[in-house]
C-alpha positions in Angstrom: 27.9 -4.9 16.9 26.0 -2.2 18.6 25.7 0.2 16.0 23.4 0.0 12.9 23.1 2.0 9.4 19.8 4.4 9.5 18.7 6.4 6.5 17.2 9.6 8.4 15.2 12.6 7.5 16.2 15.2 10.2 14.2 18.3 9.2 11.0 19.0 6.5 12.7 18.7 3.2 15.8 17.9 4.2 18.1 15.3 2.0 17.8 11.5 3.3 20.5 11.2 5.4 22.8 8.2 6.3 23.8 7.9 9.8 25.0 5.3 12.2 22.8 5.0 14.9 22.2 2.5 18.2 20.8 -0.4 17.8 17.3 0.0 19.5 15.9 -2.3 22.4 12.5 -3.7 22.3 10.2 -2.2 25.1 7.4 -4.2 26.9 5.3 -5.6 24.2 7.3 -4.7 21.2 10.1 -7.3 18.7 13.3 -5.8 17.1 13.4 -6.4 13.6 16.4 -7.3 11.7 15.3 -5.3 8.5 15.9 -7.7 5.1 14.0 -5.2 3.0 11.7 -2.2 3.3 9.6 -0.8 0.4 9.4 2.9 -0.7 6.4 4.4 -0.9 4.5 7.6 -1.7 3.0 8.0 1.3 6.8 8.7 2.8 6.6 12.0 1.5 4.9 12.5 4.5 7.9 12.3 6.0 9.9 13.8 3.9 8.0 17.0 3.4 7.5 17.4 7.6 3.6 17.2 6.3 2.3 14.7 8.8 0.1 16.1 12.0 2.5 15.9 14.9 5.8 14.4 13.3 8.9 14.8 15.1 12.3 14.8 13.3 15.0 13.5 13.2 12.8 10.6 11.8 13.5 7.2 10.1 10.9 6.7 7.3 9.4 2.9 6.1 6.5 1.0 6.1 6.7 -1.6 4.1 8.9 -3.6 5.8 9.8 -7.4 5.5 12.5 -9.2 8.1 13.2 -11.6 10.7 12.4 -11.3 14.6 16.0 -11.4 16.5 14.9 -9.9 20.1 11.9 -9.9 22.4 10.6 -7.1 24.5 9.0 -8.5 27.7 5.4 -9.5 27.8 5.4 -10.7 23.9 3.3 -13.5 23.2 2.7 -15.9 20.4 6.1 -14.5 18.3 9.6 -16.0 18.5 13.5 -14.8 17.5 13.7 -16.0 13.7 9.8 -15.8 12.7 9.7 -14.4 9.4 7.7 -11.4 9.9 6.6 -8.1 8.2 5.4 -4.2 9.1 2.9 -1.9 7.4 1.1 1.1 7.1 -0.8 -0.1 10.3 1.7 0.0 12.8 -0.4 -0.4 16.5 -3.4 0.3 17.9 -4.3 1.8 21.4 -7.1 -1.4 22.0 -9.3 1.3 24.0 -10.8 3.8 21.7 -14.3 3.3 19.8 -12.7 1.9 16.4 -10.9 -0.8 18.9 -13.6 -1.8 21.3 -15.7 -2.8 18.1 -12.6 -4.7 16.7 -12.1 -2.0 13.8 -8.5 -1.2 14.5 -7.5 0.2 11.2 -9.3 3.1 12.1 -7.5 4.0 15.7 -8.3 6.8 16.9 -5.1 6.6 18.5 -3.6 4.5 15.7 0.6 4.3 15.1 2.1 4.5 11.8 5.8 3.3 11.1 7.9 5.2 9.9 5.9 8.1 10.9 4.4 7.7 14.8 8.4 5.9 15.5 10.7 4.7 13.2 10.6 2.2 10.7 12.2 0.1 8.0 15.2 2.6 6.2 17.4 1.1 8.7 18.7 -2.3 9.4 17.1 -3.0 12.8 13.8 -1.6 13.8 11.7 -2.1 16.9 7.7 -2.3 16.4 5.1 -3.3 18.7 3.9 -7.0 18.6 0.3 -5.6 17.4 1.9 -4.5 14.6 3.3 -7.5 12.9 2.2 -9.9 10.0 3.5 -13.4 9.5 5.4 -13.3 6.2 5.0 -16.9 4.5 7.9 -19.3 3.3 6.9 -18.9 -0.8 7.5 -15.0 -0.9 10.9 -13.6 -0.6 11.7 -10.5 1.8 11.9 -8.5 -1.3 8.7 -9.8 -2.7 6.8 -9.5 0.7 7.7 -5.5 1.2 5.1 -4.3 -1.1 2.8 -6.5 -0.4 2.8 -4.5 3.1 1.2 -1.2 2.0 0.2 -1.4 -2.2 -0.9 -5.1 -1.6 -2.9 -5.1 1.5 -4.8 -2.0 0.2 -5.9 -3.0 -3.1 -6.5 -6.6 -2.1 -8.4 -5.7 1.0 -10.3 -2.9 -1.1 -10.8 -5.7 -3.5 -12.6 -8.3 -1.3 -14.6 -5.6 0.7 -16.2 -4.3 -2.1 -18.9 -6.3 -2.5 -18.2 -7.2 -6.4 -18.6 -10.6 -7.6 -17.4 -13.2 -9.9 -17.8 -12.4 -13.2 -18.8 -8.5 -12.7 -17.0 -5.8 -14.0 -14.3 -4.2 -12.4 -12.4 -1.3 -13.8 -8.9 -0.2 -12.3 -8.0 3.3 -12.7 -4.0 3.7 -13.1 -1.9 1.1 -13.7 1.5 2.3 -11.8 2.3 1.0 -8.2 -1.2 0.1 -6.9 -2.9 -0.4 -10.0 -0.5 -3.1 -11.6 -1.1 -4.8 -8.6 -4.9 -4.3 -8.1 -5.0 -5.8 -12.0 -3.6 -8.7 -11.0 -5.4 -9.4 -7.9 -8.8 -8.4 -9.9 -8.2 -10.9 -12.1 -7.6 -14.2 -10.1 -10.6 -13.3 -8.1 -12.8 -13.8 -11.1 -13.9 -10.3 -11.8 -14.0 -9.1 -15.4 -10.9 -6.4 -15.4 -10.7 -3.2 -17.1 -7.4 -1.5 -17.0 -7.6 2.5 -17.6 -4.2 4.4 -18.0 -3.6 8.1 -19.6 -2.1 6.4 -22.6 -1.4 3.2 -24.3 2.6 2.7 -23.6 0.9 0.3 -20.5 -1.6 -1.9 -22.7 0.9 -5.2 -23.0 1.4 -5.4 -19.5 -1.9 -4.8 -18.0 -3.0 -7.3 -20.6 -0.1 -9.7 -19.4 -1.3 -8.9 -15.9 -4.6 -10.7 -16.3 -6.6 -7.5 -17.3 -9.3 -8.4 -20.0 -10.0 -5.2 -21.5 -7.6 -2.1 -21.4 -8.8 1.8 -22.4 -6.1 4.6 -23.3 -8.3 7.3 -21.8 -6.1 10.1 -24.1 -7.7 8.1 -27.2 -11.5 6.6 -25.9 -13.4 7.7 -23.6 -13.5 5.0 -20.1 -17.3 6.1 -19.5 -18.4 4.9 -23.0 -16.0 1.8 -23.1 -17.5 0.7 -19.6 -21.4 1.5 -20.3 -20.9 -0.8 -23.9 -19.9 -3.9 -21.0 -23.0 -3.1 -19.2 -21.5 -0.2 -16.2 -18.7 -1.1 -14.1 -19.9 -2.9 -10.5 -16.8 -1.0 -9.4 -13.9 1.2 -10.1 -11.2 1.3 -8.3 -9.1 4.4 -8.5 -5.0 4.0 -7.7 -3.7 6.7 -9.3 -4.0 10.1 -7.2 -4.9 12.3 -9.7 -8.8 13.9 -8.6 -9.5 14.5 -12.0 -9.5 11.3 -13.7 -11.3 9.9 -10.4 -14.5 12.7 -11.7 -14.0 11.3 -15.2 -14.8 8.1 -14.7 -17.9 8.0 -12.2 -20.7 7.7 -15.4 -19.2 4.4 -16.0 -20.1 2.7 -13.3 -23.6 0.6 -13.7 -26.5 0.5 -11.6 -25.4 -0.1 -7.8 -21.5 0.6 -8.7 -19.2 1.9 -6.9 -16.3 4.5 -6.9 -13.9 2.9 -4.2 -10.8 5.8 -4.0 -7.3 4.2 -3.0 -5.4 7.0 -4.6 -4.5 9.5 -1.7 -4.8 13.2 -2.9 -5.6 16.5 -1.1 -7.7 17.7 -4.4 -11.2 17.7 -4.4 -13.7 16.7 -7.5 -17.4 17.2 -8.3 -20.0 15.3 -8.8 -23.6 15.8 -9.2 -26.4 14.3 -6.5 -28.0 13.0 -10.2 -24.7 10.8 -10.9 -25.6 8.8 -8.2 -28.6 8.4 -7.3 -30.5 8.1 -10.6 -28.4 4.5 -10.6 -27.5 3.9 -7.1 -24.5 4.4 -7.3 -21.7 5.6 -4.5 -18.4 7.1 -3.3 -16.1 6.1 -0.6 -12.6 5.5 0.1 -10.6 2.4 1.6 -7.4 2.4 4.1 -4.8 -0.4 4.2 -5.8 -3.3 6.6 -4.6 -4.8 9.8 -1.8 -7.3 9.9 -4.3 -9.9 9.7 -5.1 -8.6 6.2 -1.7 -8.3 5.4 -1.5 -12.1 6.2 -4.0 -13.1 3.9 -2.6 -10.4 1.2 0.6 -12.2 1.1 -1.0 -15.7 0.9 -3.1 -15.1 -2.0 0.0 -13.5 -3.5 1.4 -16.4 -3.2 -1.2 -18.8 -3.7 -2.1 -17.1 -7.1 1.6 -16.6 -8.5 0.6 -12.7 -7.9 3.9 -10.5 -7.9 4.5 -6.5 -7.7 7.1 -5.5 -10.0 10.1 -3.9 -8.0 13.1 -2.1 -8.7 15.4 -3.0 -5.8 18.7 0.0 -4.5 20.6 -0.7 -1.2 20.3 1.1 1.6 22.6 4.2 1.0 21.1 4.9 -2.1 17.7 5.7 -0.5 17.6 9.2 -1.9 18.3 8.2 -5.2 15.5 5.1 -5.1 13.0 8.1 -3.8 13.5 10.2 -6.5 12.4 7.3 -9.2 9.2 6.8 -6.9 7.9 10.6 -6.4 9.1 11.3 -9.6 7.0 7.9 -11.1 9.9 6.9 -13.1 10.2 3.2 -11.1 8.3 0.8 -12.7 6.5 0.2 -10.5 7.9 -0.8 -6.9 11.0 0.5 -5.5 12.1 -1.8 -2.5 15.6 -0.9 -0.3 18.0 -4.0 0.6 20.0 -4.1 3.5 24.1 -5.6 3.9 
């Protein structure tokens, strides 16, 4: 076989398109991926809008992508045809720049993205470089292990960054594709958890999830319900949506902090008083190397974490899209290949 299937986008909102394309050949330093599964997620608007700085079409979107090794491109080290590996968000680094010299290499300055800087996981082969890859361990399935590539890695590693301890309180905003995850890992990791959704169609699961309180923001108000548990040490906000992250900032307590996951291009106020009568503070978090990815997956596993996933073969890529953007899917939408 020397041909593959390839979903496409081959021009700013332009239909996903299937095509039959050849199978590519690793380069020096880089695997080919046999591609087992590859996750959907908002971010590949980007894609499929044209709206990324310096895209070039035609362009295979995916980066949350799960498979197994089955060529080597010279000068790889350490991987081997039939590892069991995955692809993120965090697709290479140039090793050179500021950001790589300290060891930072989630913030590149010359930083590759699959599915946006070369192809990525809509198809069933891929080639990344070795940089790029996370060890996918034997308990999660290539299903389970897609999401766990993007949403996971970026609420667990915002999680475990954050300063927060056991036993504070810990408030997620949105419980959809980041948030039902960020529940769950909030929970095993000791932290009091607050779910906060728009209404109260969500409350079983997020309580099922391992969340100990949850507040339908269209009947309570999330600033009161968090100040009567003493102020939130954080809130983490998933859903992107710049208005809810301004309405919740008075809960946090003394020292808290606003940690924004949520990617939006709106902006919010807030007043200087808001945060420094209490010390409190602003910032946002990006995804994680494929280190982090590792440990995501492993304390997914480890803690009988799981995202919940909607699963669509390959050719129905445009249809399995639509339920994302749309925020119909509940709450992961993951593409199998033949």
């Amino acid at each position: 076989m020397t041909t593959m299937k390839a979903i496409q986008v081959s021009e700013a909102n332009a239909p996903f398109e299937l095509v039959e394309r050849e199978i590519p050949v690793p380069g020096a330093g880089e695997v080919r991926i046999r591609v087992e599964a590859c996750g959907i997620c908002h971010s590949d608007a980007f894609v499929k809008t044209g709206s990324f700085p310096g895209l070039a079409f035609p362009r295979v979107p995916g980066h949350e992508v799960a498979g197994t090794i089955d060529l080597l491109g010279p000068a790889v080290s350490k991987w081997a045809v039939g590892m069991r590996v995955g692809v993120g968000w965090h697709g290479g680094h140039c090793g050179y720049c500021p950001s790589c010299r300290r060891g930072d290499f989630v913030t590149c300055q010359n930083q590759k993205i699959a599915g946006i800087s070369y192809d990525g996981g809509y198809a069933q082969y891929m080639v990344a470089p070795q940089e790029a890859l996370a060890s996918i361990p034997d308990e999660l399935s290539a299903v389970d292990a897609a999401p766990l590539l993007c949403a996971g890695i970026t609420t667990f590693n915002a999680l475990r960054n954050s300063g927060a301890r056991p036993g504070d309180v810990v408030a997620v905003q949105g419980v959809g594709g980041l948030g039902h995850l960020a529940i769950q890992y909030a929970a095993r990791m000791g932290f009091k958890t607050v779910a906060i959704s728009g209404s109260g169609d969500k409350r079983d699961l997020a309580l099922e999830l391992g969340a100990a309180v949850y507040v339908d923001a269209s009947q309570e108000d999330p600033v009161a319900v968090l100040q009567a548990l003493g102020g939130a040490s954080l809130i983490l906000t998933t859903a992107p949506d710049a208005r809810t992250m301004a309405a919740v900032i008075d809960g946090l307590g003394v020292g808290g902090e606003l940690l924004i996951l949520g990617a939006v291009a709106e902006t919010f106020e807030v007043s200087p008083f808001q945060l420094l009568l209490a010390r409190r503070s602003i910032r946002g978090w990006p995804s994680g190397t494929p280190d982090d990815s590792e440990d995501a997956m492993r304390f997914t596993a480890l803690t009988g974490s799981r995202a919940l996933i909607e699963t669509y073969p390959l050719e129905q890529a445009e249809a399995a899209y639509a339920r994302m953007i749309n925020n119909e899917a509940r709450f992961r939408v993951v593409l199998t290949m033949d």
